[in-house]
C-alpha positions, 0 to 999 in steps of 0.5 A: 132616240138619239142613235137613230138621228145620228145614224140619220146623218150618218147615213146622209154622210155616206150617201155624200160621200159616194156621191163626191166619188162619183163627181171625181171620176166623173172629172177623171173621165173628162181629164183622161177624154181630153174633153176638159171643156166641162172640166170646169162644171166638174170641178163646181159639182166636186167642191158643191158636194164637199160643202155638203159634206161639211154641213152634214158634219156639222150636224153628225158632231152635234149628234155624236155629241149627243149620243156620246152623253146619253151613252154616259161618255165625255162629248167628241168622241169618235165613231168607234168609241160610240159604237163600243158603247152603244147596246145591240143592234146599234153598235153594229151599225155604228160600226158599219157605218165607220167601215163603210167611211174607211172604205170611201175615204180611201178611194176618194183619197186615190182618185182626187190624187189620180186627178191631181197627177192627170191635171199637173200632166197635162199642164206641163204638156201644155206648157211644153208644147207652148215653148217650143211654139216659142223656139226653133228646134235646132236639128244635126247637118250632114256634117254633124254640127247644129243647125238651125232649122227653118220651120214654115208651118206650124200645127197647134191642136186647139184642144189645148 
């Protein structure tokens, strides 16, 4: 039957979906560590996963599509209109299945955008700190004017 392949892919989508969320808290707890050493492999798995993620779409159209005309509507319609079209038990879980992607789609929104925020701060604090590897600080003498201060060592955190 139609509806059990799309709920199929659907459920493969969702499974997707978590799976995306873990991998960008797992980014997250590498950015907020400082540990950025596998940054890089966190970020590969994150755009792995997306991809995933829209092969998998690609195959829930063609079955919505196809749920769509079976249920007597026009192709491309949305995952709500299915389900007020679907007979019992499947319109529950059609819906189910829309509230379940409301519910990820936002905490991956927040934590992807949480991520951005922790990359783009410790970039300019990187950036920070490399200037003023660049300048010398200019310090207040006893009198009150600026001075130029010497400074004999510098302490670098190869972290960065």
């Amino acid at each position: 039957m139609t509806l059990q392949a799309l709920t199929s892919v659907l459920w493969r989508e969702r499974q997707l979906l978590e799976l995306l969320l873990f991998k960008l808290e797992e980014e997250q707890l590498l950015l907020t560590s400082g540990k950025t050493r596998w940054l890089g492999h966190a970020t590969r798995e994150v755009e792995n996963v997306l991809e995933q993620i829209r092969e998998v779409e690609l195959g829930r159209s063609v079955e919505s599509d196809d749920v769509a005309r079976s249920l007597g509507l026009e192709p491309g319609r949305t995952l709500h209109e299915l389900a007020d079209a679907a007979p019992a038990p499947w319109d529950e879980l059609l819906r189910a299945h829309r509230q379940a992607f409301l519910e990820l789609t936002t905490q991956i929104d927040s934590l992807a955008a949480g991520n951005r925020e922790l990359i783009s701060t410790s970039h300019r604090a990187t950036q920070e700190a490399l200037a003023n590897l660049h300048h010398d600080s200019q310090t207040y003498d006893a009198t009150g004017s600026t001075a130029q201060r010497e400074v004999a060592a510098r302490l670098l955190d190869q972290k960065f």
